[in-house]
N, C-alpha and C positions, 0 to 999 in steps of 0.2 A: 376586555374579554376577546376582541375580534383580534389584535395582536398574538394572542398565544393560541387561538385555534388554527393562525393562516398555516398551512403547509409548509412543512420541514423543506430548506431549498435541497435540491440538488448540486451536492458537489464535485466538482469531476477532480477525485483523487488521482487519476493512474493517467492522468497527462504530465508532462514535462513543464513545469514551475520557472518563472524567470529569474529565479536564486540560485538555477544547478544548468544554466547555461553553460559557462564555462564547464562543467563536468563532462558534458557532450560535444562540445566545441570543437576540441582537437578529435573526437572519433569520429565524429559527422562532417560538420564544415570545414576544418583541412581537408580530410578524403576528398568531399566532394570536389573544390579545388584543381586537388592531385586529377582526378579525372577529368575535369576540363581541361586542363593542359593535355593530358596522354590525349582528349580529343579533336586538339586542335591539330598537335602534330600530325597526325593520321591523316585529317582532311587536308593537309596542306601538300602531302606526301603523294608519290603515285597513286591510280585507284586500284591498276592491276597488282601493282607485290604488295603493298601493305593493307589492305581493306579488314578492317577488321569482321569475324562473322556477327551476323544479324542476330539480335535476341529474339531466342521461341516464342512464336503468337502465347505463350504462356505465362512465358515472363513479364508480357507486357499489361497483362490481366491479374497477375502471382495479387492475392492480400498479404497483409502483416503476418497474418496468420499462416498463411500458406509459406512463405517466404523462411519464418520460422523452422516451419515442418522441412525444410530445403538445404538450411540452413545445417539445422540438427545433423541430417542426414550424411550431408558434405565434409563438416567439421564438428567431431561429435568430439572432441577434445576439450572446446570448445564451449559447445552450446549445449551437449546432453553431459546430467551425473555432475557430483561433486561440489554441487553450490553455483550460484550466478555468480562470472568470473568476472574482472573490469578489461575492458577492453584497450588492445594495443590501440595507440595512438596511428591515424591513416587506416585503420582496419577496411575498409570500404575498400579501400585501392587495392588492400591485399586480396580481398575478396576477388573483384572484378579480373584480380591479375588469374588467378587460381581458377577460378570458374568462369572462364569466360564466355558473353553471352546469355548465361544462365537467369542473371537477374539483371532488370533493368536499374538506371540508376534511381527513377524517381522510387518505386516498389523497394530498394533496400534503404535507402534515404528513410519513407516512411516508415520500415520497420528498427531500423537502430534508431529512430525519436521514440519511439515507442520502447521501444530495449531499453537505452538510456534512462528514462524516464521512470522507468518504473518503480515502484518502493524497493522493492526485491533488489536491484540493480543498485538503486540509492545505498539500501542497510551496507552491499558487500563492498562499495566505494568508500564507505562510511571507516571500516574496519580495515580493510586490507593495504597493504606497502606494494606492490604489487601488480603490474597491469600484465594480460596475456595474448600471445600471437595464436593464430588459427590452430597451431598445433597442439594449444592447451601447457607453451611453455612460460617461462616469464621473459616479459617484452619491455623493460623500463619500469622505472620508480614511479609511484603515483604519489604527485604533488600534492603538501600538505591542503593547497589552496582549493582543490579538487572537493581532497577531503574533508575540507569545513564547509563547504558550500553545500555537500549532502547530507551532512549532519543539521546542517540549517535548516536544508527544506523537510528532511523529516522531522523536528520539530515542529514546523509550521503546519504538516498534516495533522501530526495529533494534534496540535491545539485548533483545528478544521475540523475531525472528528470529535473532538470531546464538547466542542460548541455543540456540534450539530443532536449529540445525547444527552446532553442538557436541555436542550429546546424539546427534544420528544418526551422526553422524563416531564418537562413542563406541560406539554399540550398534553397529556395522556393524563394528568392529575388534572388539568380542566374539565377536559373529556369528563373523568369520573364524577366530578363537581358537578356539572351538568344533570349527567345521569340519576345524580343523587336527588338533585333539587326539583327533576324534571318530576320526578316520580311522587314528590309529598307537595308541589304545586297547586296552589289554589285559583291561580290565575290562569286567564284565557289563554290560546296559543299564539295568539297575536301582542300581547302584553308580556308573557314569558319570553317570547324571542327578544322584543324589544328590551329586556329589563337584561336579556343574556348578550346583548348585541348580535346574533345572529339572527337570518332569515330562514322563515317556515321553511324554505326548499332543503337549507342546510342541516336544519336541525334533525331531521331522521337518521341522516348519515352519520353526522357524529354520536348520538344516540345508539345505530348498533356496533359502530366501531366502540364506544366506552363498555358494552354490555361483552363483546368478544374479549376485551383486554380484561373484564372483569375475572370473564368464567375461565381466563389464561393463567391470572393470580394463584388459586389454590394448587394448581400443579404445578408452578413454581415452587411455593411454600413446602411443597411435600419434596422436591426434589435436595431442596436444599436443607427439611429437618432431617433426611437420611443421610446426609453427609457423613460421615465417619467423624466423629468429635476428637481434636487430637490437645485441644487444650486441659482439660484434669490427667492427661496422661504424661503431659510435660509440669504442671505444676507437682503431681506427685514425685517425679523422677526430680524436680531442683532440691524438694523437703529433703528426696533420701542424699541428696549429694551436701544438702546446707549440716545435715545430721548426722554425712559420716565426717566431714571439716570439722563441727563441732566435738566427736570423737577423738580425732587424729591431733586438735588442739589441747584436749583433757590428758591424753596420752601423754607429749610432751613436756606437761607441766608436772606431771605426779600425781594428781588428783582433778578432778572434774570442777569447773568454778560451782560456789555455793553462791 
């Protein structure tokens, strides 16, 4: 019993999985790379003609999120409309080169893992031949090897979600078990915990969570007896189609089988 009440874990889906590394590899870690070199030369270079400008006190603060919104803004070819596109190979470096100063490189860094990573980004890796430059044109073939590695890892999500609603479907039938037994009990409160393997402090809590998922049940069940019923309107529709074959074979013959 203490097995199927412990709390549903938390899974962190919408992180970057080490089976679709390579998916992000060449859009993250080459870029990244590419810009160490562009910033060695520079430092190596005069300071008065080459000095690249300094990125905005904003940039250096910019979230995932914000960077996004930046992002969108700058190269909406790209990043707004149309579906999540897969990204040119070095895209970082094109970025940096295009907007220069705008974003740091650790703040774009963590938003294309974040990019990359995401299921949305996975599905359209998964599907597409295809990779795309800032302009929202097409920028190279995307490798089959790319695209099994996405297909990988979203299978491994759903089989991570469909665990994790099996366990709740589980605890939430305990849950109700409880509730049930709790309630026609002849036994003290101290000997019912014991007998349910939970502690007096616990047991209230699950007690009004199974009474909340009960009183959830009947407006479920009503939701889904108003469903629009579409099966005796496809078993009637096969009758008249098996009825006019059997017509159309009587036909044929001259006379109808006896």
């Amino acid at each position: 019993m203490n097995e199927a009440l412990t709390p549903a874990p938390t899974l962190a889906l919408d992180n970057p999985a080490e089976a679709i590394a390579e998916v992000a590899a060449d859009a993250v870690g080459e870029a990244e790379a590419a810009v160490d070199l562009v910033a060695a030369a520079t430092a190596e270079a005069p300071a008065a003609s080459t000095a690249t400008p300094a990125a905005a006190p904003s940039a250096q603060e910019m979230s995932p999120a914000a960077c996004a919104a930046k992002l969108k803004e700058l190269f909406p070819a790209l990043f707004v409309g149309g579906g999540v596109k897969p990204l040119k190979l070095r895209v970082q470096a094109d970025i940096q080169e295009r907007a220069p100063g705008v974003f740091t490189k650790a703040a774009l860094s963590a938003f294309l893992r974040r990019h990359t990573g995401s299921t949305s980004y996975l599905m359209a890796i998964s599907k597409a031949r295809t990779r795309f430059d800032l302009d929202g044109q097409p920028a190279g073939d995307l490798i089959d090897e790319h695209r099994a590695a996405a297909v990988e890892e979203l299978a491994r999500r759903r089989g991570l979600q469909q665990e994790r609603l099996d366990l709740e479907q589980a605890q939430a039938r305990n849950r109700a078990g409880l509730l049930h037994d709790f309630e026609r009990t002849t036994l003290t409160l101290p000997n019912f915990c014991a007998l349910k393997g939970v502690t007096p402090e616990e047991l209230p809590g699950l007690l009004e969570i199974a009474r909340q998922e009960a009183a959830a049940r009947p407006a479920e069940r009503e939701v889904r007896d108003n469903r629009p019923q579409h099966a005796p309107r496809s078993r009637e529709r096969t009758q008249e189609r098996d009825a006019g074959r059997g017509g159309r074979r009587g036909g044929a013959q001259g006379r109808p089988r006896t």
